[in-house]
N, C-alpha and C positions, 0 to 999 in steps of 0.2 A: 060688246059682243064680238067686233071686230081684231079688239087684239085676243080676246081667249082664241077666237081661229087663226090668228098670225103662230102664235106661241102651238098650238099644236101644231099646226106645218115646218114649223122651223123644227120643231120635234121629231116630227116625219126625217127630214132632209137629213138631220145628223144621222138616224140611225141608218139610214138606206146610204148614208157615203161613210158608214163606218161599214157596213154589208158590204160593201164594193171593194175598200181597200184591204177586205180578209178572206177573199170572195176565193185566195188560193190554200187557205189555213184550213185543214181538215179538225183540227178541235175547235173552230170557231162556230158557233151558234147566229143565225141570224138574227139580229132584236129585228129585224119586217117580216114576219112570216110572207108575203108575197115575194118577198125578193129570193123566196128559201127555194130550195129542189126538192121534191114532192119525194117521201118516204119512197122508197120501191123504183124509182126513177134513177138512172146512171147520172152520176154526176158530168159534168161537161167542162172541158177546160176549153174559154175563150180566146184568150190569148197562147199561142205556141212560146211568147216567148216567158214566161213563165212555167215553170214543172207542174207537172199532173200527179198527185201521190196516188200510189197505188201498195195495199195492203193483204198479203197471202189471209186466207181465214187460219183457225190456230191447228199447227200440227202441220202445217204446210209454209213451199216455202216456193219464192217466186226464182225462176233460175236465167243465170246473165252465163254472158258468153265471157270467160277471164282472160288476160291477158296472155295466160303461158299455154293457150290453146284449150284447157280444162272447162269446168263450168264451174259459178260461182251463187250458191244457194245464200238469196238473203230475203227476210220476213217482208221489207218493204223498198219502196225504193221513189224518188223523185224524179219522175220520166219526162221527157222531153223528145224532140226530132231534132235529127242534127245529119243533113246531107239524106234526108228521107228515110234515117233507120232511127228505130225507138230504141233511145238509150238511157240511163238511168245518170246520176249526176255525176261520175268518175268515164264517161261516157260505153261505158259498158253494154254491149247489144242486150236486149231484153231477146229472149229466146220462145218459140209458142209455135203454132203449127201456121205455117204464111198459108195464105188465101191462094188456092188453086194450084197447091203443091201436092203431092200425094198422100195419103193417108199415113198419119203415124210419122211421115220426116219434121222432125224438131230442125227449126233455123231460125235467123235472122228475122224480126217483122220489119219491115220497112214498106215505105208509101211507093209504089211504082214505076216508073214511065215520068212523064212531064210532072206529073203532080210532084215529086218528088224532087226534080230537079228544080225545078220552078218555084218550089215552096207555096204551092197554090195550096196548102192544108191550112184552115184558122182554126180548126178547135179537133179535138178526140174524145173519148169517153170507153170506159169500159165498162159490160154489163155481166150479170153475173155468171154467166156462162163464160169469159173469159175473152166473148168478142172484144175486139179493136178496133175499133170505126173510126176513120178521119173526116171534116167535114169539108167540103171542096162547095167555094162561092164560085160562083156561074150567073153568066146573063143570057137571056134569053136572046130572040130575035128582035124587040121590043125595047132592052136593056133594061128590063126587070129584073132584078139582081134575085136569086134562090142558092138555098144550101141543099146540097144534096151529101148523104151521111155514106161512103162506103169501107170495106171491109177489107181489114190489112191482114187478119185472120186469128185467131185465137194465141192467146197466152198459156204456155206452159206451168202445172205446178208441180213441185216434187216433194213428196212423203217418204217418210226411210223407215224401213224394216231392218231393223240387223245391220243397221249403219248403213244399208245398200239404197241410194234413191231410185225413187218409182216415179216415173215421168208419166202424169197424164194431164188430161185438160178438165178444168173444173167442172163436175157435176157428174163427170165418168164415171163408171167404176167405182172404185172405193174417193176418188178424187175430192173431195171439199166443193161444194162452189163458193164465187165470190160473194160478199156484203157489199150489195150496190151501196147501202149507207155507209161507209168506210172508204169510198175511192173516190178520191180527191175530196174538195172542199162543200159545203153544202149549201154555197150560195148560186142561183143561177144569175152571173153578174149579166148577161144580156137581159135580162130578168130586172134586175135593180136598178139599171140604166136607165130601163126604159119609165122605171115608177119614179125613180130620185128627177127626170125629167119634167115629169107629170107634177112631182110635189112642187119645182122652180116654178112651176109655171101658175100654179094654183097661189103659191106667194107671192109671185108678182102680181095676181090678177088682187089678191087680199090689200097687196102695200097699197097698192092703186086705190084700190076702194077705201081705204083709211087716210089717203091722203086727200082725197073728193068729200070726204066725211069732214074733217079739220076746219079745210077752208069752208064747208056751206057750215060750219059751228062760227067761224071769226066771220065771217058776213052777217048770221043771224045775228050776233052781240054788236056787231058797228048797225045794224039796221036797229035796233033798243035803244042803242047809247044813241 
């Protein structure tokens, strides 16, 4: 009985550190569904230094700021922060409406003030309305550590009529919104961490017990013989 429960935990543990190490792969499938991000949920990037993918819906197109001053309309793109502006992997500004700027001005998203410079941001997420949220660790007075989620401000998308692009924000107007299930990968690896821990520990508690099982079996045969 002992080893059928060994073998299914060790079963556990591959799939929950194969969940982990794909946990940035947007076509990868969790084999844990606990370790998965819930349908309808933003997916979350844990680590900044890994890219966030992010994916216009179809007929739309995400818009970066290009190098010759122009703008640069592309379907998808691998985001990251780099000096507190969200940029895409040729470091391209991603373009969208910043948090507490005025209605309608398209700029630069970046993280603000200390957070920005500090790099105090560990994770982002986009949800389907095109918010941008960074998550900023925080102690209390206590040093209870909290995340607190705030908002660098919506992402821009562009549709073309007659070759002319039409800049709005997802869900506007004729706009598209996003597929929360499409941005980024659909493992929540804080999520997987914390189960692939739980499984180590359940297999050590199991080896333990099968190795307590062994020796009271070679006791009980030297106590016969």
């Amino acid at each position: 009985m002992t080893e059928i429960a060994v073998e299914r935990v060790q079963e556990r543990v591959e799939a929950l550190r194969s969940d982990a190490l794909h946990a940035y792969d947007p076509t990868y499938r969790p084999r844990d569904t606990r370790a998965s991000v819930q349908m309808g949920e933003p997916s979350t990037q844990a680590n900044l230094q890994a890219p966030l993918t992010c994916e216009a819906p179809p007929g739309a197109f995400l818009v970066l700021d290009a190098p010759d001053g122009g703008r640069s309309y592309v379907r998808a793109a691998a985001l990251t922060v780099r000096d507190g502006r969200l940029v895409d992997g040729d470091g391209l500004p991603l373009l969208g409406y910043p948090q507490g700027a005025a209605a309608g001005v398209v700029g630069e998203l970046r993280i603000a003030g200390r957070d920005g410079l500090l790099s105090r941001a560990v994770a982002l997420r986009i949800e389907c309305d095109g918010s941008v949220r960074y998550a900023r660790r925080t102690l209390d007075t206590r040093g209870s550590a909290a995340t607190q989620w705030l908002a660098l401000g919506r992402l821009a998308l562009a549709t073309f009529e007659g070759g002319i692009p039409r800049i709005g924000a997802p869900g506007e107007r004729t706009t598209p919104p996003l597929d929360p299930r499409v941005q980024g990968g659909r493992v929540d690896l804080p999520r997987a961490l914390e189960r692939l821990q739980e499984a180590y520990l359940q297999l050590d508690a199991l080896r333990a017990a099968r190795t307590a099982q062994d020796a009271g079996d070679r006791t009980a045969l030297g106590i016969v013989k």
